[in-house]
C-alpha positions as protocol buffer text, in pm:
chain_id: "A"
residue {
  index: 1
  type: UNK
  ca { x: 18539 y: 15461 z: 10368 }
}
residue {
  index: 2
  type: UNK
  ca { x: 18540 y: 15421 z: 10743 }
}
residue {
  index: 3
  type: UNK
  ca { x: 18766 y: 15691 z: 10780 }
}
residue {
  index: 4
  type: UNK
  ca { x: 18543 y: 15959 z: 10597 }
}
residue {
  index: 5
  type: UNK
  ca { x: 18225 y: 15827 z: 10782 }
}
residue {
  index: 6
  type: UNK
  ca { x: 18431 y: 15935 z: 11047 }
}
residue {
  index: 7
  type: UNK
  ca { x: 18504 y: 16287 z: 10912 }
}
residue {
  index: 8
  type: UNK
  ca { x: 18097 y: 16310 z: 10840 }
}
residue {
  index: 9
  type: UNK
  ca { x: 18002 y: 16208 z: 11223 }
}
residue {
  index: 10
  type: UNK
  ca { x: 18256 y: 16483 z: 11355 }
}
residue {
  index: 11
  type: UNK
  ca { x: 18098 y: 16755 z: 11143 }
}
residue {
  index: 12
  type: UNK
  ca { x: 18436 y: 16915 z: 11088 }
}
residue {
  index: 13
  type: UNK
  ca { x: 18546 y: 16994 z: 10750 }
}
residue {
  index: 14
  type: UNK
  ca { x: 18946 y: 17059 z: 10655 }
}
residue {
  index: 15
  type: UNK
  ca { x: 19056 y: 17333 z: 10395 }
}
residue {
  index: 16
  type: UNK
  ca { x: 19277 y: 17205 z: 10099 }
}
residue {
  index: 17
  type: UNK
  ca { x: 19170 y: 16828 z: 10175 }
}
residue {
  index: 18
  type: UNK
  ca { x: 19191 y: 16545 z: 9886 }
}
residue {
  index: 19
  type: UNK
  ca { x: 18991 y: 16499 z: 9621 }
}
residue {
  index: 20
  type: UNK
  ca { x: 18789 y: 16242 z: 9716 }
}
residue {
  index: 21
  type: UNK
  ca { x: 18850 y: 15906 z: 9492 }
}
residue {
  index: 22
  type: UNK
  ca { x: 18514 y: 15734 z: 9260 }
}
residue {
  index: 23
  type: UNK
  ca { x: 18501 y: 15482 z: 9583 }
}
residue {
  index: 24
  type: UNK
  ca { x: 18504 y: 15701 z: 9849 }
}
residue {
  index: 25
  type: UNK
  ca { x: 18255 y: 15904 z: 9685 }
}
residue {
  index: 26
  type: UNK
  ca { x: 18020 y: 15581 z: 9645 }
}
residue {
  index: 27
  type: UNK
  ca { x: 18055 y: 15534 z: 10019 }
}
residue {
  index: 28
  type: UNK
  ca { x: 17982 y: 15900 z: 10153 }
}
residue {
  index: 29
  type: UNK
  ca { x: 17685 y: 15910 z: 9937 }
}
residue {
  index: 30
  type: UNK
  ca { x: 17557 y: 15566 z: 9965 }
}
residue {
  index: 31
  type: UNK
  ca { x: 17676 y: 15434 z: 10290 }
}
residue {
  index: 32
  type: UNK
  ca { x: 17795 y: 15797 z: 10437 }
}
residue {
  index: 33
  type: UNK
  ca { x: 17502 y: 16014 z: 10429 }
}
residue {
  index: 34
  type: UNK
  ca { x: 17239 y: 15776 z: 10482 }
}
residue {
  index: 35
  type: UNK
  ca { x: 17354 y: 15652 z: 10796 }
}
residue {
  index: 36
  type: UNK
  ca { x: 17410 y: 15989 z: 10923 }
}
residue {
  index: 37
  type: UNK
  ca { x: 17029 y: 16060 z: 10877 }
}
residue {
  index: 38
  type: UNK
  ca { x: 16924 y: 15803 z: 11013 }
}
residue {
  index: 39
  type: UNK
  ca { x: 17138 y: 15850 z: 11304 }
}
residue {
  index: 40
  type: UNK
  ca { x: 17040 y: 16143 z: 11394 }
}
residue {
  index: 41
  type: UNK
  ca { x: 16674 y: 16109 z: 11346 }
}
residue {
  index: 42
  type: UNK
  ca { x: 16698 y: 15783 z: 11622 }
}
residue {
  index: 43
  type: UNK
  ca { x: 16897 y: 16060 z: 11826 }
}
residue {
  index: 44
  type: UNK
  ca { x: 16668 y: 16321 z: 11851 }
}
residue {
  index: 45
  type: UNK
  ca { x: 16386 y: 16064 z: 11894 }
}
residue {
  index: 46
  type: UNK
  ca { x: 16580 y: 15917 z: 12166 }
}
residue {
  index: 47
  type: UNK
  ca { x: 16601 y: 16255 z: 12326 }
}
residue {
  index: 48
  type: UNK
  ca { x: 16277 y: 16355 z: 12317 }
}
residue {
  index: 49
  type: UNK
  ca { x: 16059 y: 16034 z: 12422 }
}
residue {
  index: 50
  type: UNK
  ca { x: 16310 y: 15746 z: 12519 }
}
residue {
  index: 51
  type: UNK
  ca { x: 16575 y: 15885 z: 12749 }
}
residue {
  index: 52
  type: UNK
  ca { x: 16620 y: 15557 z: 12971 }
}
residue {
  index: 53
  type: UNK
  ca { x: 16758 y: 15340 z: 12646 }
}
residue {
  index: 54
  type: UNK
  ca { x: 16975 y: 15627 z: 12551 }
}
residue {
  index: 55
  type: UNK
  ca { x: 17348 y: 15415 z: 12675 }
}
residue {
  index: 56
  type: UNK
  ca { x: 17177 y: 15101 z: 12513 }
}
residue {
  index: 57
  type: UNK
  ca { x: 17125 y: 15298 z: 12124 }
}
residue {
  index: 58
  type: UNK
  ca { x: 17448 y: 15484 z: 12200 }
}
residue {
  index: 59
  type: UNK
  ca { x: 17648 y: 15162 z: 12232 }
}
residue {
  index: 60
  type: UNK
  ca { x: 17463 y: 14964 z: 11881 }
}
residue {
  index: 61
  type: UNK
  ca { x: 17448 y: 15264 z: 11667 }
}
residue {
  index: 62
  type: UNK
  ca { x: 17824 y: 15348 z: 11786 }
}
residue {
  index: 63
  type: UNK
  ca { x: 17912 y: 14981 z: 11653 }
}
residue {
  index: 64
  type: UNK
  ca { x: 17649 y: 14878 z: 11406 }
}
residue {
  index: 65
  type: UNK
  ca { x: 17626 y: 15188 z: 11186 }
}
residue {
  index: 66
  type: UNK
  ca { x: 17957 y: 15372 z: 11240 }
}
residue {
  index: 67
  type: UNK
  ca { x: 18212 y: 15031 z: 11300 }
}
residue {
  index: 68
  type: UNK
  ca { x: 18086 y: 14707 z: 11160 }
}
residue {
  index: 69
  type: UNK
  ca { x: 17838 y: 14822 z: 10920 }
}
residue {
  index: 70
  type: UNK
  ca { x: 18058 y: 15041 z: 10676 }
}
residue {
  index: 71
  type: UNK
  ca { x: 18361 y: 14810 z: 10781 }
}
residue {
  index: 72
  type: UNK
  ca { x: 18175 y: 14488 z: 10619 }
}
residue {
  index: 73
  type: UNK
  ca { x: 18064 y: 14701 z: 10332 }
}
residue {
  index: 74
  type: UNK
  ca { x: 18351 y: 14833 z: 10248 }
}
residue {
  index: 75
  type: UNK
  ca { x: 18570 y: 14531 z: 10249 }
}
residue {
  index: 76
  type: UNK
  ca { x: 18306 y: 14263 z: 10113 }
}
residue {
  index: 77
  type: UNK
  ca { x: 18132 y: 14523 z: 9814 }
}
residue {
  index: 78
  type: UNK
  ca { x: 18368 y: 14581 z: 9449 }
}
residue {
  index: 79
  type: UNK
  ca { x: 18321 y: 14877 z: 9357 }
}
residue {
  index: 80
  type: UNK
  ca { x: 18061 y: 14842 z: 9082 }
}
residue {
  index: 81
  type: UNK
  ca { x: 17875 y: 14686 z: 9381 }
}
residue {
  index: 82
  type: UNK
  ca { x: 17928 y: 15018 z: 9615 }
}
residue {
  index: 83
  type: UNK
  ca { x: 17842 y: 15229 z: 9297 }
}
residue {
  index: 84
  type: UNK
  ca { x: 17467 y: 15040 z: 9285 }
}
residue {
  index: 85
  type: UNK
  ca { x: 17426 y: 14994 z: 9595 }
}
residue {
  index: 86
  type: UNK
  ca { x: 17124 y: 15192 z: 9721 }
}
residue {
  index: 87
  type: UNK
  ca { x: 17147 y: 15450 z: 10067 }
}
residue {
  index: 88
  type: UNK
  ca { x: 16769 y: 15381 z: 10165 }
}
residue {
  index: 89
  type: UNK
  ca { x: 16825 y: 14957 z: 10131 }
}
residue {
  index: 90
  type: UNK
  ca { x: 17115 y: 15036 z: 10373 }
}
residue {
  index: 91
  type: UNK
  ca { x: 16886 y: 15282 z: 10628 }
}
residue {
  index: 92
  type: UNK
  ca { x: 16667 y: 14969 z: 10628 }
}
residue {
  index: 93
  type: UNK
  ca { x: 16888 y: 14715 z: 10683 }
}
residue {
  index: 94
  type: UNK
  ca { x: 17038 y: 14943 z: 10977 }
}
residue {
  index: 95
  type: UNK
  ca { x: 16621 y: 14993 z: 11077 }
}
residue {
  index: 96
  type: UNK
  ca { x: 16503 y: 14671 z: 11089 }
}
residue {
  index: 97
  type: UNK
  ca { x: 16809 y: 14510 z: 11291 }
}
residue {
  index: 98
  type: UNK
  ca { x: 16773 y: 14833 z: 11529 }
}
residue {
  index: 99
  type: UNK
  ca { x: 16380 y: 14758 z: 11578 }
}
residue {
  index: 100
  type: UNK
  ca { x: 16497 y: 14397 z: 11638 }
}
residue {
  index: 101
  type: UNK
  ca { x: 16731 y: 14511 z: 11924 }
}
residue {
  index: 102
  type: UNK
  ca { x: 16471 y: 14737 z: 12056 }
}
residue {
  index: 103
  type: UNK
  ca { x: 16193 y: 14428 z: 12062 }
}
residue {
  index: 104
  type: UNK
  ca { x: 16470 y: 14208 z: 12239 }
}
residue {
  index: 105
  type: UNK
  ca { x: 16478 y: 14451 z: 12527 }
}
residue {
  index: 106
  type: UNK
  ca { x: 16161 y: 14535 z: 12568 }
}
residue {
  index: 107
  type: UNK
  ca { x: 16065 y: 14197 z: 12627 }
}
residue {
  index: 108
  type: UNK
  ca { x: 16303 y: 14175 z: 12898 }
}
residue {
  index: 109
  type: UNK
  ca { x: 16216 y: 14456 z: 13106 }
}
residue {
  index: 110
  type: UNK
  ca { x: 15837 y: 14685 z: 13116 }
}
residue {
  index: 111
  type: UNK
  ca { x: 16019 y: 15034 z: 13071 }
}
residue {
  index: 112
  type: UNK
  ca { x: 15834 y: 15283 z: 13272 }
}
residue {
  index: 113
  type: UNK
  ca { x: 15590 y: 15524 z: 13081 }
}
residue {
  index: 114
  type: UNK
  ca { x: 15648 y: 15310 z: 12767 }
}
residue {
  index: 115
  type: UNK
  ca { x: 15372 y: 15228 z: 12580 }
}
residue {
  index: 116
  type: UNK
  ca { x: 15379 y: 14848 z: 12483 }
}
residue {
  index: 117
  type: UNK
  ca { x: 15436 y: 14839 z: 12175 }
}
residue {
  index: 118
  type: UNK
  ca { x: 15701 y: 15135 z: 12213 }
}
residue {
  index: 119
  type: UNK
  ca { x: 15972 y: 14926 z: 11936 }
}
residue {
  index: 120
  type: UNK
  ca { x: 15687 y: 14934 z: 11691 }
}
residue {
  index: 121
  type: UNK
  ca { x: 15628 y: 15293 z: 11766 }
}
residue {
  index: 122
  type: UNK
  ca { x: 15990 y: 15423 z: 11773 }
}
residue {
  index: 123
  type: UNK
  ca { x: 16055 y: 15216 z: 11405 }
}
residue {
  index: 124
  type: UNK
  ca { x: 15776 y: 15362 z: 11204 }
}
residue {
  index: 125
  type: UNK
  ca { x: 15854 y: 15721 z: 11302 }
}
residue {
  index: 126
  type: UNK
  ca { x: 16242 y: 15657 z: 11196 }
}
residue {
  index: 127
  type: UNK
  ca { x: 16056 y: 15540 z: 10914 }
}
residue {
  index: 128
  type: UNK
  ca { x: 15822 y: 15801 z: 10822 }
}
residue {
  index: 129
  type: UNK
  ca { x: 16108 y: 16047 z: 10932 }
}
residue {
  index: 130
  type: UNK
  ca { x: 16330 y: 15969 z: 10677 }
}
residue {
  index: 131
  type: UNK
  ca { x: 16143 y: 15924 z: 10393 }
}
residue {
  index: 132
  type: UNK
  ca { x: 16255 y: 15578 z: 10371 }
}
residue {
  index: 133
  type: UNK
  ca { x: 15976 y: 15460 z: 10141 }
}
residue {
  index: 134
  type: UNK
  ca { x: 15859 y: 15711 z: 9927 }
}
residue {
  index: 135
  type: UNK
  ca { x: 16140 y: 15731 z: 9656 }
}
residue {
  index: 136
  type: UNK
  ca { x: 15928 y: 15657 z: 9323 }
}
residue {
  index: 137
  type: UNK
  ca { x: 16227 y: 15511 z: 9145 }
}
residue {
  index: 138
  type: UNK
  ca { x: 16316 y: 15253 z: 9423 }
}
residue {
  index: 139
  type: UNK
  ca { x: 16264 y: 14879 z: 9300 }
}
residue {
  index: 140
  type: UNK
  ca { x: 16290 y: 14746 z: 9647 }
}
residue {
  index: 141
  type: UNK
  ca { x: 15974 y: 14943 z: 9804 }
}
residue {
  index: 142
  type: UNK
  ca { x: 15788 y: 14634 z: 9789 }
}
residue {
  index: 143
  type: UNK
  ca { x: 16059 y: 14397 z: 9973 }
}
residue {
  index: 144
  type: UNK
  ca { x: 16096 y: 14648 z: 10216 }
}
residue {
  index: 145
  type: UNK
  ca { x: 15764 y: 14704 z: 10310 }
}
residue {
  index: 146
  type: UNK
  ca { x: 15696 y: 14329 z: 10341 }
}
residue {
  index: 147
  type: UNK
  ca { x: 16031 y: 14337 z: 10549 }
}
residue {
  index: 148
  type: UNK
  ca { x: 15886 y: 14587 z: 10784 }
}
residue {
  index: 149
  type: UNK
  ca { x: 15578 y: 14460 z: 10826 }
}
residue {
  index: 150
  type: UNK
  ca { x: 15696 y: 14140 z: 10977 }
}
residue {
  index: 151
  type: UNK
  ca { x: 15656 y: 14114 z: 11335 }
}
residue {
  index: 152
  type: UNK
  ca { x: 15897 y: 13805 z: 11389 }
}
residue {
  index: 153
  type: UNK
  ca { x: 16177 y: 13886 z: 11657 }
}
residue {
  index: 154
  type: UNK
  ca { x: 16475 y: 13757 z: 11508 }
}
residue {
  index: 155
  type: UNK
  ca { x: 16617 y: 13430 z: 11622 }
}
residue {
  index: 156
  type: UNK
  ca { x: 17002 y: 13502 z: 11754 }
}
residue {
  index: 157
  type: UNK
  ca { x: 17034 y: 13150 z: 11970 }
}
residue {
  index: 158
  type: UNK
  ca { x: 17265 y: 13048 z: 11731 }
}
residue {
  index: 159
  type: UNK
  ca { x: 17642 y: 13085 z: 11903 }
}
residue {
  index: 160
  type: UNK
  ca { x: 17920 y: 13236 z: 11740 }
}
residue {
  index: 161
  type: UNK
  ca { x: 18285 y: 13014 z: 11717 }
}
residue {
  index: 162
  type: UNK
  ca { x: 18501 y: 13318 z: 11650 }
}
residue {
  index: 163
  type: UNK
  ca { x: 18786 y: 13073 z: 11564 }
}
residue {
  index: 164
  type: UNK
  ca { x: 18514 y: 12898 z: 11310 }
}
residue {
  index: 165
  type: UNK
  ca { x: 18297 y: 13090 z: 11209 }
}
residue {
  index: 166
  type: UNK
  ca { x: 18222 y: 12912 z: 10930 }
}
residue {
  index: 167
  type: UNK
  ca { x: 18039 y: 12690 z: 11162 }
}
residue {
  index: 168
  type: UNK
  ca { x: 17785 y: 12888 z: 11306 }
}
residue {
  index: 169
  type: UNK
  ca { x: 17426 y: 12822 z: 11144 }
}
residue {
  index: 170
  type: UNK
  ca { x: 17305 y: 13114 z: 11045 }
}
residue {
  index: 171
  type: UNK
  ca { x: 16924 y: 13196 z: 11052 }
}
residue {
  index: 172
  type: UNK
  ca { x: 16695 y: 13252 z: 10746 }
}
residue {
  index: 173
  type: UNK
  ca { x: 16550 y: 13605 z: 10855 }
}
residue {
  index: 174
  type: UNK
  ca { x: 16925 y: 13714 z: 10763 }
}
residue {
  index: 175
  type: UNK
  ca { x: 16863 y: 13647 z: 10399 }
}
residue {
  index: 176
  type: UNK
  ca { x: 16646 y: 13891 z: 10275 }
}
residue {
  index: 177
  type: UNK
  ca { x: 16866 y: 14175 z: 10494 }
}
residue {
  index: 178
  type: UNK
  ca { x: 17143 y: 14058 z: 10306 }
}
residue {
  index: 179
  type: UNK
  ca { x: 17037 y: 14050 z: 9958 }
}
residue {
  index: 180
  type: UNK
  ca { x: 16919 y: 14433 z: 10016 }
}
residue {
  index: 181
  type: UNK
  ca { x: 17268 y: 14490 z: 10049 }
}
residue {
  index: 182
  type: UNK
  ca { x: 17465 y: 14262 z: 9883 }
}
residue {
  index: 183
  type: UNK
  ca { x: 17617 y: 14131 z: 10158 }
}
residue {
  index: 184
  type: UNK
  ca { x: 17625 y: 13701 z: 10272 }
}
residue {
  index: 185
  type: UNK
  ca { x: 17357 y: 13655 z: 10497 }
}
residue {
  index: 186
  type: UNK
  ca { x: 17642 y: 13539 z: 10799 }
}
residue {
  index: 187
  type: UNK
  ca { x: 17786 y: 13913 z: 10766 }
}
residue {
  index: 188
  type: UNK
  ca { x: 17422 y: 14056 z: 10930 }
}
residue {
  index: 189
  type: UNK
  ca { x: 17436 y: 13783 z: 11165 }
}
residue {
  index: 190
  type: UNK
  ca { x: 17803 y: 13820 z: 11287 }
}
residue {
  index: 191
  type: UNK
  ca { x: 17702 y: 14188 z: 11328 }
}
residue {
  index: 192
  type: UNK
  ca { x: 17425 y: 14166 z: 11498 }
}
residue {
  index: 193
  type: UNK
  ca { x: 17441 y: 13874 z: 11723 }
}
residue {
  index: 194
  type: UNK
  ca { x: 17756 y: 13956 z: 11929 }
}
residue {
  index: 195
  type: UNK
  ca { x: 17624 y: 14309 z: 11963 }
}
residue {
  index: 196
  type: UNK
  ca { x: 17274 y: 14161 z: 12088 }
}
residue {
  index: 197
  type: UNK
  ca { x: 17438 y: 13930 z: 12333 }
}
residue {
  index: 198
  type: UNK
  ca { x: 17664 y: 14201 z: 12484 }
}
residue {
  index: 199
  type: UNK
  ca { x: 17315 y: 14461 z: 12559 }
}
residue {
  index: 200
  type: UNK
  ca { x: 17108 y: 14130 z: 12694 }
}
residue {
  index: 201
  type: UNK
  ca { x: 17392 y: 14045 z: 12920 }
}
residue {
  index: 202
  type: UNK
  ca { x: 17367 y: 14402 z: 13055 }
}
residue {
  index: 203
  type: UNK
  ca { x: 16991 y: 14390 z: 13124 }
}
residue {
  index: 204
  type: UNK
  ca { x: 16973 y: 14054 z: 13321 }
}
């Protein structure tokens, strides 16, 4: 599945190539062509109001949404799992821990010409963008909306032991994320912490 949300980022199609198999199917439209929408809507808003944190989304959508993201998915999910699993829970998933990285930096530095609450600001028009809540036969509206709503900047204190991870103690905001998904709640966190810590070390 990684491999064809590769083929989908390039844009480039092949004559005469495989049929694609039930899983790989699953993925493009569940995993594939979600991400790639809400990739480029964060790219063109990134273009046309928040130049300065262009390298910063560059480097977590380049590992969030088109590395770790579909590699956890596609390893962890059977595929009766990939089959149910729904595109817009996985744009929010992707959303919310974006919005979270965006809130971390912002508190760090006062970007120039930035309104204040610019994370806020950049997350609902994503939002409202891609249509992320207006599907009348999605069960999860109501989790997700409560999900966005929350202001809470989510705690990533907790270190990493790559040699155990089993040890690290993984923070209850990672639950709910997780059960959107299907995914264990230390899968978000392993994505999203190391990722965090790398972009905060850059902006000290």
């Amino acid at each position: 599945m990684l491999g064809l949300l590769k083929k989908l980022s390039s844009g480039k199609k092949k004559q005469s190539e495989p049929t694609l198999s039930e899983r790989d199917l699953n993925g493009r439209n569940h995993v594939g062509y979600p991400t790639m929408q809400l990739s480029r809507e964060i790219d063109k808003l990134v273009k046309a109001k928040y130049a300065p944190i262009k390298r910063i989304v560059k480097f977590y959508i380049a590992m969030l949404f088109f590395k770790w993201g579909p590699s956890v998915i596609n390893t962890t999910l059977s595929d009766e799992q990939l089959a149910n699993l729904s595109g817009r829970n996985v744009q929010m998933v992707y959303l919310l821990l974006f919005r979270d990285m965006l809130r971390h930096i912002s508190s760090l530095a006062k970007l120039k010409h930035f309104a204040e609450d610019w994370p806020e600001q950049f997350a609902q028009e994503i939002l409202e963008n891609c249509n992320m809540l207006s599907d009348s036969d999605d069960v999860d509206i109501a989790k997700k909306e409560a999900l966005f709503a929350n202001t809470q900047l989510f705690d990533i204190d907790n270190t990493i032991d790559p040699d155990h991870l089993e040890n690290t103690v993984i923070p209850d905001w990672t639950i709910p994320l997780a059960e959107l998904i299907m995914l264990k709640p230390a899968t978000i966190y392993h994505c999203h912490r190391p990722l965090m810590a790398v972009i905060l070390k850059k902006k000290k």
